[in-house]
C-alpha positions in Angstrom: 0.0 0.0 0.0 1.5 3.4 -1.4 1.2 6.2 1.3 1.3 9.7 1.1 2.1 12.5 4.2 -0.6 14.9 5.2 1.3 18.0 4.6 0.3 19.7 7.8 0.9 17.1 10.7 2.8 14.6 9.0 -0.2 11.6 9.6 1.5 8.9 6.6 -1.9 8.4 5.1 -2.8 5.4 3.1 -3.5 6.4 -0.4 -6.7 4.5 -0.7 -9.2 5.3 2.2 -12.5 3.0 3.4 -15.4 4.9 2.7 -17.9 3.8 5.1 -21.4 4.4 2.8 -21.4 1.6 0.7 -20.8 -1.8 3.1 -22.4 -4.8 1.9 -25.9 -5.3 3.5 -27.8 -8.4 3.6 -31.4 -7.3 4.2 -31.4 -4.1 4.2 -29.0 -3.9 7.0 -25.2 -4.1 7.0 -23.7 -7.8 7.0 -21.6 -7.4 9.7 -19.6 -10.6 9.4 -18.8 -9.8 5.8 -18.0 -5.8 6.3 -16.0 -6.5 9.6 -13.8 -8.9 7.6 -13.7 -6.3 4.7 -12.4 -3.6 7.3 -9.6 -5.7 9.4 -8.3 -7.3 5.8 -8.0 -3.6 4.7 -6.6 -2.7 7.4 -4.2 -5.5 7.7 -3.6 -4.6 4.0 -2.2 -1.0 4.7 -5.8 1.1 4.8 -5.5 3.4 7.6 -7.6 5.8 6.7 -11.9 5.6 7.5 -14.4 8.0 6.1 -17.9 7.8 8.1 -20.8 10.1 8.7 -23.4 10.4 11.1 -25.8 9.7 8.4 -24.5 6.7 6.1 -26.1 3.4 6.2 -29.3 5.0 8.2 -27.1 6.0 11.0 -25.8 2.6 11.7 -22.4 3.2 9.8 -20.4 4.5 13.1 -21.6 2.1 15.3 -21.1 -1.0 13.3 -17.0 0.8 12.2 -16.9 1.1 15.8 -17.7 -2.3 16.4 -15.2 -3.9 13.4 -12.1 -1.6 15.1 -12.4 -2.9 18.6 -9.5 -5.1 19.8 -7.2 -3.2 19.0 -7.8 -2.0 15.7 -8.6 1.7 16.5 -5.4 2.5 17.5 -3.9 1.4 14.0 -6.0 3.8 12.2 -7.5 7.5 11.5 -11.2 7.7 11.3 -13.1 10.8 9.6 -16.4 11.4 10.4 -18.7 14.4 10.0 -21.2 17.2 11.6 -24.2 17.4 9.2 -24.9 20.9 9.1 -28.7 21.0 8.3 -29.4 19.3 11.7 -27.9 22.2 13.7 -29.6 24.9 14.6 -28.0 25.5 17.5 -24.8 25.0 18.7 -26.0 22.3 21.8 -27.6 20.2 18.1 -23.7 19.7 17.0 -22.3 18.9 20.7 -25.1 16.4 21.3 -24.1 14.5 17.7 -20.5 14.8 18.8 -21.5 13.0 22.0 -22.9 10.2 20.1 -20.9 9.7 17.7 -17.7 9.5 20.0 -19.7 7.0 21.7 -20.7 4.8 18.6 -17.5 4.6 17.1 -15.9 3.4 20.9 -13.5 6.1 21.0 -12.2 9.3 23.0 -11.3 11.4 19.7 -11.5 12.1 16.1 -8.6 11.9 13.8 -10.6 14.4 11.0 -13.8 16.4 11.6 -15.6 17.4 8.9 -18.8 20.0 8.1 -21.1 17.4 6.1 -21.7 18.6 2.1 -20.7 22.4 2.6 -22.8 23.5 -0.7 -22.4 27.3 -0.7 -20.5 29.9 1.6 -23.4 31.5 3.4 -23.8 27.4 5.0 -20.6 27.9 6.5 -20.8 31.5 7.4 -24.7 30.4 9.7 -22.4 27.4 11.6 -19.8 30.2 12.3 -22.2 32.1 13.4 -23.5 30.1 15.6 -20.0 28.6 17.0 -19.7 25.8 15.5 -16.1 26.8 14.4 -15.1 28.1 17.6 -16.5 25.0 19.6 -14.3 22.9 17.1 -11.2 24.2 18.0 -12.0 24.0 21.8 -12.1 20.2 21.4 -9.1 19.7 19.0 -7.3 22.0 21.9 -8.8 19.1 24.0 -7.4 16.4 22.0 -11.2 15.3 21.2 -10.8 16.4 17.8 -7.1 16.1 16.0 -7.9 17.8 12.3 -10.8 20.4 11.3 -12.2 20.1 7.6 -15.2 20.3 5.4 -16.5 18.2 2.8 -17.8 20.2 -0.4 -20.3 19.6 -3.1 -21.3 23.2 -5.0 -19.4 25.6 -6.9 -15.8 26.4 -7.8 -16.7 29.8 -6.5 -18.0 29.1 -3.4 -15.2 26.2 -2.7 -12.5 29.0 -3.6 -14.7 31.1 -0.9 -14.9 28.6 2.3 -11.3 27.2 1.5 -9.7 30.6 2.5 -12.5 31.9 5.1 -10.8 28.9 7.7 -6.9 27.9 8.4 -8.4 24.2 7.8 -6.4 20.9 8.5 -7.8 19.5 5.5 -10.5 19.6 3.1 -12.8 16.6 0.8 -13.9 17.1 -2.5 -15.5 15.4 -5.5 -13.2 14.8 -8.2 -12.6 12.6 -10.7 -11.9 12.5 -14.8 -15.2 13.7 -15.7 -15.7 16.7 -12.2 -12.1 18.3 -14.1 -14.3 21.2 -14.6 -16.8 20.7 -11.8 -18.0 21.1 -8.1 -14.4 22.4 -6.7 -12.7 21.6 -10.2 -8.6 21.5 -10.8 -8.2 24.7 -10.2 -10.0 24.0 -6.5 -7.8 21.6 -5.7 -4.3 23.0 -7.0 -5.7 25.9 -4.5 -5.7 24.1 -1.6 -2.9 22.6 -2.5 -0.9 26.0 -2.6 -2.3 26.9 0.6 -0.9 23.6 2.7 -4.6 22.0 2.8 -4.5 18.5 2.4 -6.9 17.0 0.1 -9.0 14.1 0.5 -10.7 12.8 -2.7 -14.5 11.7 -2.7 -16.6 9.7 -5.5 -13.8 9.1 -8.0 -16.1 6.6 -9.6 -19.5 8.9 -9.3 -20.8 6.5 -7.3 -19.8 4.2 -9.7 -21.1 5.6 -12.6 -18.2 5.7 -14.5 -17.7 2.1 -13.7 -21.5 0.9 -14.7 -23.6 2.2 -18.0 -20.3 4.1 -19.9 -20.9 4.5 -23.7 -19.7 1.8 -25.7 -16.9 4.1 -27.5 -15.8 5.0 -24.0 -14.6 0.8 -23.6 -13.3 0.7 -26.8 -11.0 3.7 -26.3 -9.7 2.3 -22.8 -9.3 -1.3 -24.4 -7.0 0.2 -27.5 -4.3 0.3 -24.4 -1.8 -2.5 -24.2 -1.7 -3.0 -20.6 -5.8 -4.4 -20.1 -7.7 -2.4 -17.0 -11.3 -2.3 -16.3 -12.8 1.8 -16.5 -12.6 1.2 -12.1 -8.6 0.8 -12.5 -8.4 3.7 -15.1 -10.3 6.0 -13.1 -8.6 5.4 -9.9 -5.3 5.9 -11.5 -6.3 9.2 -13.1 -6.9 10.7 -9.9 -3.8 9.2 -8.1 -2.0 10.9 -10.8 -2.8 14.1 -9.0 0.2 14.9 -6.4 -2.0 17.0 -4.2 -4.5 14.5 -3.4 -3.3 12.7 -0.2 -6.2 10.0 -0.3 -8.6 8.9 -2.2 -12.1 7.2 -0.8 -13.6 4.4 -2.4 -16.8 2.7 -0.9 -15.9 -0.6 -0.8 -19.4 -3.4 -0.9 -17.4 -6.6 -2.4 -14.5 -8.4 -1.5 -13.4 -8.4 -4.6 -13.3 -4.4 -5.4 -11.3 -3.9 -1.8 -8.5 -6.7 -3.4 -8.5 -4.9 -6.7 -8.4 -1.1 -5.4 -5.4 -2.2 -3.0 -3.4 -3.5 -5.8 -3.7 -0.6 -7.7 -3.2 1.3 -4.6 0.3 -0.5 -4.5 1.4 0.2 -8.0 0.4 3.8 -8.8 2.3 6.9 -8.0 2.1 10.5 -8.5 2.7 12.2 -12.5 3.0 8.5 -13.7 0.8 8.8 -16.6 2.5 8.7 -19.5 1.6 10.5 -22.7 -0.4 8.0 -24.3 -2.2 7.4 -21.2 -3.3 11.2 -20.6 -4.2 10.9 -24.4 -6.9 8.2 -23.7 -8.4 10.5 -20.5 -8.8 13.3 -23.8 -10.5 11.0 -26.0 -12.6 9.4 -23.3 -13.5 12.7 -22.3 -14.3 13.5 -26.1 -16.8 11.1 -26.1 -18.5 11.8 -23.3 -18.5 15.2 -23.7 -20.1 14.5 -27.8 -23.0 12.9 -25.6 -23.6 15.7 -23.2 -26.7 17.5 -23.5 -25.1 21.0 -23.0 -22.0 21.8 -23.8 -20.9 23.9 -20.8 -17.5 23.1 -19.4 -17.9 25.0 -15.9 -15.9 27.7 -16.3 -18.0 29.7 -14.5 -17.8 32.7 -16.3 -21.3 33.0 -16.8 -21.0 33.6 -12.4 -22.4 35.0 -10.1 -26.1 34.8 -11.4 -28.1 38.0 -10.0 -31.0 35.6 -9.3 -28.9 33.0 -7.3 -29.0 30.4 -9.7 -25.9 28.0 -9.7 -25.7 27.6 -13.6 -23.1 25.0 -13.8 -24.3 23.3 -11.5 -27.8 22.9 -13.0 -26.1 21.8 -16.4 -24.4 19.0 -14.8 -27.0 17.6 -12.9 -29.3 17.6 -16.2 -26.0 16.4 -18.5 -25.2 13.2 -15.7 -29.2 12.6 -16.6 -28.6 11.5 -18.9 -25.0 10.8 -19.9 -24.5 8.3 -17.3 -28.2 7.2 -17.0 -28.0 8.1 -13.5 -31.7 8.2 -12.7 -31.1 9.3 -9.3 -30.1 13.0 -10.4 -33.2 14.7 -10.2 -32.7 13.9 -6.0 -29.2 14.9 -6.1 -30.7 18.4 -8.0 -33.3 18.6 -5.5 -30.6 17.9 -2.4 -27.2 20.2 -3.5 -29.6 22.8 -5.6 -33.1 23.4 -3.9 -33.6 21.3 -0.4 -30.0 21.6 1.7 -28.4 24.6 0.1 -29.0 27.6 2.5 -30.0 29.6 -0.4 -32.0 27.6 -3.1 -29.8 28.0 -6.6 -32.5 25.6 -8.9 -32.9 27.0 -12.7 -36.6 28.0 -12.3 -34.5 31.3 -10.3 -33.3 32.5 -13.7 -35.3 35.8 -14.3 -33.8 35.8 -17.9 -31.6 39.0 -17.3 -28.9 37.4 -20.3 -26.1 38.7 -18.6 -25.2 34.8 -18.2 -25.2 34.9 -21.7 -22.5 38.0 -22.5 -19.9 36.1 -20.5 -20.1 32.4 -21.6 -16.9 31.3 -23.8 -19.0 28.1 -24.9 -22.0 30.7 -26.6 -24.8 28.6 -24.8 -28.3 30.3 -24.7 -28.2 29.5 -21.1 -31.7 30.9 -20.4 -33.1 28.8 -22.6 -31.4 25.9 -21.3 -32.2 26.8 -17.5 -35.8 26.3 -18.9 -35.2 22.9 -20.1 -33.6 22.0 -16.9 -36.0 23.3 -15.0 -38.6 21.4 -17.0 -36.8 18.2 -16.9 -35.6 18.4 -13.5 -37.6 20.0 -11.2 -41.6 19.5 -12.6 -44.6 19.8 -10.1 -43.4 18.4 -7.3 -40.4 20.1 -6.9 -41.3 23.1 -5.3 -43.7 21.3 -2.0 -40.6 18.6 -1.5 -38.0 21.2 -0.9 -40.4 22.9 1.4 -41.1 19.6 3.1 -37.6 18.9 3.1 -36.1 22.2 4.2 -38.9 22.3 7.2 -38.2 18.4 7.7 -34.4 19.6 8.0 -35.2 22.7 10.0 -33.3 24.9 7.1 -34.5 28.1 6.8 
């Protein structure tokens, strides 16, 4: 198992981290006996590194990880878990979570403390506001917390805005070969990089998605290369590639994807690609990019919208639609767009002002495409669920 140091307290971090979202389950629950074997092989394998959350799994995630480390185990590893900002309202909400999850994981401390899905600036600006911040650094002075960070799903602007509002220990964001251009984007990470954050890479897959349903011209292009990997192996390896991500988290449900991902974890290292290899990323991303809906690379010139609306961030929800068949989009839209965000940023916003439209490099008629995406992605419903969701979630 290749490692890689955390820039900022020297923690030699496993390249490939656990993420604890996707055990395997036998009835709807997890299989313990299965996962706990996962978890000590991994670990026994090199993994030291164990992303949680007080929601995955139905809330069972930290309980049953703090089950599979006992005897001994904890010591030998870091465990992240995270504070999901929409249920705290109040600053006793987030000390009351801390509580339990300290005691459903068996432990005294947290190696890294994340804010859950940060989606926009003014999200972190309410939790500062209440204390959440300040109350984090009492406990890491307290040894109950070792490492502050956030976890980050919305905008290359807003990323770039919460990265520097914090001296964090370390930050997580999606990325992978086709989120170049997307959510916190290259340019996001390279930032933290430059400014001593360590990065912890979520999703490289999409969930899987760019494992499962990929064009056929997409295989074909990875198959022309000599050396024979499956589109899981490819992926993995582009992000690796990347010297400022520390680790990357893969969800783990079978055996057999936790003995593949630590061999390539074991064989990969940093600017290792060679030419050809980079050359195959281009022409896969060609090909995706030929089947996307609109053709918006999120640049984010066409930013910030006067109505709120995150426009690349609506395009890619509705592109995923349908590039990857991913029929679950139009509840990720509703979750990072409408429902979690502290202000909505859903297309229906767009009060067709055009000034979108002077800055984009791509020439899209981006008010006419909001409407589309507000056609296709929102519908009736859309507007009550977010209500119910947002009351539900006590988001105002």
């Amino acid at each position: 198992m290749k490692t890689r140091v955390n820039q900022k307290n020297g923690d030699n971090l496993s390249i490939l981290g656990f993420g604890c979202m996707r055990f395997p389950t036998r009835g709807g629950s997890i299989d313990e006996p299965r996962a706990t074997a996962m978890v000590r092989d991994a670990i026994a394998k090199g993994v030291n590194y164990f992303d949680t959350a007080y929601i995955y799994h139905g809330g069972k995630s930290e309980s049953f990880l703090g089950s599979a480390l006992a005897g001994g185990y904890r010591e030998r590893v870091k465990i992240a878990t995270k504070l999901p900002p929409f249920m705290v309202n109040k600053l006793d909400n987030a000390k009351k979570i801390f509580a339990t999850q300290l005691s459903r994981l068996r432990t005294g401390y947290i190696d890294y403390y994340l804010l859950h899905m940060l989606t926009d600036k003014p999200m972190f600006d309410r939790l500062n506001s209440l204390g959440v911040l300040e109350w984090m650094e009492q406990l890491k002075a307290e040894g109950k917390i070792r490492n502050i960070g956030f976890s980050f799903h919305g905008s290359k602007a807003d990323f770039e805005k919460i990265v520097k509002a914090y001296p964090w220990d370390f930050c997580q964001i999606q990325y992978n070969y086709m989120d170049e251009n997307n959510q916190a984007t290259k340019d996001g990470l390279q930032l933290a990089a430059s400014l001593g954050i360590p990065v912890i890479v979520m999703e490289p897959l999409r969930g899987g998605k760019l494992v499962n349903n990929l064009p056929g011209e997409v295989i074909k292009t990875f198959n022309k290369y000599d050396d024979k990997r499956s589109p899981a192996e490819w992926a993995l390896r582009w992000v690796w590639n990347h010297p400022e991500v520390n680790v990357l988290l893969s969800g783990m449900s079978t055996e057999e994807q936790l003995a593949d991902n630590i061999r390539i974890a074991g064989d990969v290292d940093a600017d290792s690609l060679s030419k050809e290899e980079l050359n195959i990323f281009e022409k896969v991303k060609s090909v995706m990019m030929e089947k996307t809906k609109i053709p918006c690379t999120a640049c984010g010139y066409c930013m910030p919208c006067p109505a709120g609306v995150d426009i690349p961030g609506c395009f890619s929800c509705y592109n995923d639609k349908y590039l990857l068949n991913d029929k679950s989009m139009r509840w990720k839209y509703m979750q990072t767009l409408g429902a979690m965000s502290v202000k909505p940023a859903n297309a229906s916003r767009c009060k067709e002002c055009g000034k979108c439209e002077t800055h984009c490099p791509q020439h899209i008629a981006i008010r006419s495409q909001l409407k589309t995406v507000s056609k296709e992605m929102e519908g009736f419903f859309y507007k009550p669920m977010v209500g119910i969701v947002r009351k539900v979630m006590k988001i105002k």
